[in-house]
C-alpha positions, 0 to 999 in steps of 0.5 A, a space after each residue: 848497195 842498198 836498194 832506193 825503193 826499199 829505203 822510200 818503204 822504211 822512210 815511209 814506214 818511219 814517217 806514219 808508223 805503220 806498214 799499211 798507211 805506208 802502203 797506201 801512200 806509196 801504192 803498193 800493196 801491204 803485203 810488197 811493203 813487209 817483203 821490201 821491209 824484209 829485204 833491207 834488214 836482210 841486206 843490212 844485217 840489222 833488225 830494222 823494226 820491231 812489233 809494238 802493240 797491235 803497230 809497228 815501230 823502228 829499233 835504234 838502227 831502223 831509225 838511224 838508217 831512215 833518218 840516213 834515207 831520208 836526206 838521201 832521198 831528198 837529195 836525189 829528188 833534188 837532182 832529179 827535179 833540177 836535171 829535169 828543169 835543166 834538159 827543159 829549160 826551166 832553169 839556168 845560170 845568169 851572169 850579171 855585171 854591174 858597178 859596186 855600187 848597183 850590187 846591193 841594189 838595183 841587180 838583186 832587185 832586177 834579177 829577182 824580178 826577172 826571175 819570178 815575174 818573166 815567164 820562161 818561154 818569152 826568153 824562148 820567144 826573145 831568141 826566136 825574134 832578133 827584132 823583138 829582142 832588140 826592141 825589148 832590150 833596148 827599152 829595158 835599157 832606158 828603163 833601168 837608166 831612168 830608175 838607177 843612179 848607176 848605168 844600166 849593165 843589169 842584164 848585160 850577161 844574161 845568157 838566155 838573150 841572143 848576143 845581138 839584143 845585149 848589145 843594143 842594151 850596152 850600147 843604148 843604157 849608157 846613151 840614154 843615161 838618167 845623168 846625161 840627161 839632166 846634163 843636156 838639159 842644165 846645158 841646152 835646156 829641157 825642150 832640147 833634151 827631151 827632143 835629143 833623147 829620143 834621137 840618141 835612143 834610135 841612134 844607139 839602136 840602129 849603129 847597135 843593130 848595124 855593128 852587132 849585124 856586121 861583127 855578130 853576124 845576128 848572134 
């Protein structure tokens, strides 16, 4: 099996020509580049460089075996900074529910934004306080009903909140849809409407809490 640090010394090689820039962007001494150079053609059976001048330069295979090393060091990098993002919690899977129709608009945009915009540790903070979490939710709720044609199921599976929280978005979304709204005021007028919107905000957040409490246990 070929040996990672000794494919890092030949892409390095490959990539600036020379054993000595190699050593320094690697920190290592030029003479521990030379001996790894001459172990992998040792471990490979191949002559992997050949002097050119007063330089170096990769034969045929030298540059096909770096060319190979190349994507596999990147691959492991990748891994390696996707583990370490996944045991830090930097990083996770997101499910995300809605209606066709909100598919191509209002959930990329909103799991963009929660993406790039919300830090991560205000999700740590969101499951550490049940009470916040809630409060939060349940406005994203009316704030996502009031800019959406569709009711707001955006963040309904959004793993990183406690289940209690996503309850209350379920709940209170539909309660204080955009078109119930303006529904209620083409029925009982606007003064009515907007004294009945806040009263359903608070009640789908209170029998949420109340049922969530009693079914969910919190959770």
């Amino acid at each position: 099996m070929l040996d990672v640090t000794r494919l890092r010394v030949l892409v390095a090689v490959a990539r600036h020509g020379s054993v000595t820039a190699a050593a320094r962007e690697l920190n290592y001494a030029q003479p521990s580049v030379s001996h790894h150079l001459a172990r992998l053609e040792a471990e490979t059976g191949v002559r992997l460089i050949q002097r050119a001048g007063r330089g170096i330069r990769l034969t045929d295979a030298g540059r096909l075996l770096a060319d190979r090393a190349a994507e596999i060091l990147g691959r492991l990098d990748a891994a390696e900074n996707e583990l370490a993002a996944h045991a830090g919690l930097r990083a996770g899977r997101v499910r995300l529910a809605a209606f066709p129709s909100a598919l191509g608009t209002i959930v990329p945009a909103a799991a963009a934004m929660l993406h790039v915009v919300v830090p991560t540790w205000v999700f740590e903070r969101l499951a550490a306080d049940p009470v916040l979490g809630v409060a939060l939710m349940a406005s994203l709720a009316v704030v996502l009903a009031l800019c959406s044609e569709a009711d707001a199921f955006v963040a309904a599976s959004m793993t990183m909140v406690p289940l209690l929280p996503r309850l209350v978005f379920l709940v209170v979304g539909p309660a204080v849809d955009v078109k119930l709204f303006a529904m209620q005021a083409g029925l009982f007028g606007r003064a009515f409407a907007a004294r009945f919107a806040p009263c359903t905000f608070l009640v789908a957040t209170a029998s949420a809490c109340a049922v969530g409490l009693l079914v969910l246990g919190g959770g």
